[in-house]
N, C-alpha and C positions, 0 to 999 in steps of 0.2 A: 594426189587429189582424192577424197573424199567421195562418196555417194551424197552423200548429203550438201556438196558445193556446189552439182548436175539439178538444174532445171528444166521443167518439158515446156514446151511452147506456150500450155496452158499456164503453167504456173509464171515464166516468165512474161505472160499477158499480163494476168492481175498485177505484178510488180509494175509494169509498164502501161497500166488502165489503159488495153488494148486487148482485141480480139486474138485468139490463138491465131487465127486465117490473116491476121495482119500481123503477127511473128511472121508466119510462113512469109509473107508480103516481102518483108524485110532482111529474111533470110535471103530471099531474088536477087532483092536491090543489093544486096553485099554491107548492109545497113548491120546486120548479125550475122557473127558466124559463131556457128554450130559447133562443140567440140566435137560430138558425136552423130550417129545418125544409128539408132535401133534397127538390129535386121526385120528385114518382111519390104512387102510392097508399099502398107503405107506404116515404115517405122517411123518413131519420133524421132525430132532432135534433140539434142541434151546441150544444152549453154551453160556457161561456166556464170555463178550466179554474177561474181564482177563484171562480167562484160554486159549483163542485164542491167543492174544497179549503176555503170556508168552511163547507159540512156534512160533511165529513170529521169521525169520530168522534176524540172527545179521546184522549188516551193518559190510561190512570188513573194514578194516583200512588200508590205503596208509602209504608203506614205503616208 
């Protein structure tokens, strides 16, 4: 795995037109998980981009 395939909460928010605080949300709910978690008190998480891009909202379809 790559550096470049790690997502931060932030950046996995815009993929998911969602607030970083509701990544975190989600990471709770067991909705995301995290590959990683940055040292420190408040490190980030790192998500593997696929597991972002598989809850990425559908595109609706025009009748």
């Amino acid at each position: 795995m790559t550096e470049l395939e790690l997502l931060t909460s932030g950046e996995a928010g815009v993929l998911l037109t969602k607030s970083a605080r509701t990544v975190q949300r989600m990471v709770d709910a067991g909705t995301l998980k995290p590959v990683r978690r940055l040292p420190g008190v408040n490190g980030a998480f790192l998500f593997k981009r696929s597991d972002v891009e598989a809850l990425m909202p559908k595109p609706k379809v025009a009748r």
